[in-house]
C-alpha positions in Angstrom: 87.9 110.4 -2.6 89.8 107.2 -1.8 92.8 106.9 -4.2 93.5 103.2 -5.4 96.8 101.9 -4.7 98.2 101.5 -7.8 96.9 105.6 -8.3 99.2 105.9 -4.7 102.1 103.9 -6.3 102.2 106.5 -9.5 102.0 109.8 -7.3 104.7 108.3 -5.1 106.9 107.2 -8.3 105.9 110.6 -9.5 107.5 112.3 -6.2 110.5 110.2 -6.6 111.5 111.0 -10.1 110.3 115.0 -9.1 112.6 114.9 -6.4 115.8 113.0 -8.0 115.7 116.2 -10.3 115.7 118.5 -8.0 118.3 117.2 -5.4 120.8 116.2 -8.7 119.9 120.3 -10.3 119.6 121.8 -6.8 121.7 119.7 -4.3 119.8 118.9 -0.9 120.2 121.4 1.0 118.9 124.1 -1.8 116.0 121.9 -3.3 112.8 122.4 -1.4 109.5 120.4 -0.7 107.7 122.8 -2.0 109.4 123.2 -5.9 109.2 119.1 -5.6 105.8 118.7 -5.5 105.5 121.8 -7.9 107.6 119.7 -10.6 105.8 116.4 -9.7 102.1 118.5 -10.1 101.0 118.1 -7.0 100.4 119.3 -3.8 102.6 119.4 -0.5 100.2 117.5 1.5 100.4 114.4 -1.2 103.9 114.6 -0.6 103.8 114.4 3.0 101.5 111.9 2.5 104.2 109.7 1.1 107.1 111.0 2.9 107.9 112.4 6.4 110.7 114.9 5.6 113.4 116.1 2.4 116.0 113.5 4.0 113.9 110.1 3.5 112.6 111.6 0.2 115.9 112.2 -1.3 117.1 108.5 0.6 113.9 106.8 -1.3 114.9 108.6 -4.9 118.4 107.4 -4.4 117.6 104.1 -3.6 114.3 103.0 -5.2 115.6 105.1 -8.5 118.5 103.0 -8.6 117.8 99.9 -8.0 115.4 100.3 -10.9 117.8 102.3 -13.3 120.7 100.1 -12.4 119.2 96.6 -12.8 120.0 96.0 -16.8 123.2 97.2 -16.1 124.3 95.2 -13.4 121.9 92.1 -15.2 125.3 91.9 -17.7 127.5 90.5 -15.0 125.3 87.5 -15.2 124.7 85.0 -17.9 126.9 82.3 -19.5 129.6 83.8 -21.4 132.8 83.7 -20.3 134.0 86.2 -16.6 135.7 88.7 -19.0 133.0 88.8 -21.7 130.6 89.4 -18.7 132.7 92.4 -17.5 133.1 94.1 -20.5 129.2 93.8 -21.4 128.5 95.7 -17.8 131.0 98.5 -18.3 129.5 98.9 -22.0 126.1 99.2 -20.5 127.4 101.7 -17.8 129.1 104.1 -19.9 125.9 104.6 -22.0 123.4 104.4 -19.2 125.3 106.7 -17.4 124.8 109.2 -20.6 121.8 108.4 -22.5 119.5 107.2 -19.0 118.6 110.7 -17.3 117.6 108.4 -14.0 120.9 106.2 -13.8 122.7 109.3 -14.3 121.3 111.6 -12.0 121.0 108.8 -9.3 125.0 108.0 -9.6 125.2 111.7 -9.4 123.9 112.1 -6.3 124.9 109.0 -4.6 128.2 110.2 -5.6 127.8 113.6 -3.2 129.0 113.7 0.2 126.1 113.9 2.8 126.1 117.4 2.5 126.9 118.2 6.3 123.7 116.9 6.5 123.4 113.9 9.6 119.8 113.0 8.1 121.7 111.6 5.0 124.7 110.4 6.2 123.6 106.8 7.3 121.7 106.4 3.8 124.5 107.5 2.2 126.9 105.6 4.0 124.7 102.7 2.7 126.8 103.2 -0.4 130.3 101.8 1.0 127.9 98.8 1.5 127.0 99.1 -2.2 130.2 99.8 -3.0 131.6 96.6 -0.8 128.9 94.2 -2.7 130.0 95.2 -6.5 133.8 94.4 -5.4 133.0 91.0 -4.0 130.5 90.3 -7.1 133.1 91.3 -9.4 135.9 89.4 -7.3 134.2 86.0 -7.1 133.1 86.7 -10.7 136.3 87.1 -12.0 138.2 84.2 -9.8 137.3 81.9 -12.9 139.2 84.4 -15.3 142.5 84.2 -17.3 143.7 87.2 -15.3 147.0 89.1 -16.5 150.1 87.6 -14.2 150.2 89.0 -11.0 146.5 90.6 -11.2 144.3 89.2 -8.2 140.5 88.4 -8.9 140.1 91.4 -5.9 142.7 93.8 -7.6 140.6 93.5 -11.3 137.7 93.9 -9.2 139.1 97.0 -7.7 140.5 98.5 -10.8 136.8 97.7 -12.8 135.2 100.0 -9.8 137.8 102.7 -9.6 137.5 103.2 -13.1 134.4 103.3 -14.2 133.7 105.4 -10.9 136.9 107.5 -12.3 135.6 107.6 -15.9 132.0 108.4 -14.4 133.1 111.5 -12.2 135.5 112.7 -14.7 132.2 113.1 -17.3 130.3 114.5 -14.6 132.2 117.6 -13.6 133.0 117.9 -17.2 130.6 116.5 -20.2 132.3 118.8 -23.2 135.6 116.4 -22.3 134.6 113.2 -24.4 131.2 111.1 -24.7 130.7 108.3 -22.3 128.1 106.5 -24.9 130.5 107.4 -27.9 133.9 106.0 -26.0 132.1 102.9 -23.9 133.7 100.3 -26.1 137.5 102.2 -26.4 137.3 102.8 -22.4 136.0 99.1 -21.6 138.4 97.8 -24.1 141.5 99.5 -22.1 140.0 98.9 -19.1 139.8 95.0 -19.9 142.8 94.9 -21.5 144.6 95.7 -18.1 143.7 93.1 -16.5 142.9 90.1 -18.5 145.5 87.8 -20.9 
């Protein structure tokens, strides 16, 4: 029986979200195909179906996953209050997604990783310093408007934003009994702000 597309779009989303958990519980090289399409309830063959091999099925979860988990995030950067307003409603929303949205958490989780000795991986996940790369220059050019402390560049703010929310975000990951992203995301933005705007 012919499967409509938008039943093909499901099982694929279905495969994604499957897989995320598994590479972010498992790591890549320990998660398999099989236990994938075990947790997605379905068979190997519809995951080969949709994917060729582990490596551009964990690329596609990272990448699709995010892109969808970390649009209402990032959407706070834009609108018309003022550069610093802006900032401080993004890191807000990244601190609690980062908690409270299993997706946007286990995808910055695993983008985070190395490529695991892996080659497969390593240009998707290289992708990232291209990521990364893009948020600094949004962030600069955002900020080039700002009342910035004295002697704080638009790039430096930019680069302090990244490095600390990245900072804050590993710190919580390798250990979540230290203090509550959601909880704290006003106190951290508010320091994190503070050291760099007037």
């Amino acid at each position: 029986m012919r499967r409509t597309a938008e039943e093909a779009a499901e099982t694929r989303r279905s495969l994604l979200v499957a897989a995320l958990a598994e590479f972010a519980e498992r790591g890549f090289a320990t998660a398999t195909l099989n236990g994938i399409a075990a947790r997605a309830g379905l068979t190997r063959g519809a995951l080969y179906h949709h994917f060729t091999d582990k490596a551009t099925l964990c690329l596609a979860a990272i990448n699709e996953l995010w892109a969808e988990s970390a649009t209402p995030v990032w959407s706070r950067l834009d609108g018309p209050e003022p550069p610093v307003e802006r900032v401080g409603g993004f890191l807000v929303a990244f601190f609690t997604a980062l908690e409270e949205d299993t997706t946007f958490r286990q995808v910055y989780a695993l983008s985070m990783r190395s490529a695991e000795g892996v080659p497969e991986l390593e240009k998707g996940l290289h992708d990232k310093q291209v990521v990364m790369e893009g948020w600094r220059r949004q962030l600069s050019g955002l900020l080039s408007t700002a009342e910035l402390r004295p002697g704080v560049s638009p790039d430096t703010a930019a680069l302090a934003i990244i490095t600390s929310a990245n900072g804050t975000a590993a710190t919580w990951l390798a250990c979540p009994t230290l203090f509550s992203p959601a909880r704290e995301a006003r106190a951290l933005t508010d320091a994190i702000v503070r050291g760099i705007s007037n």
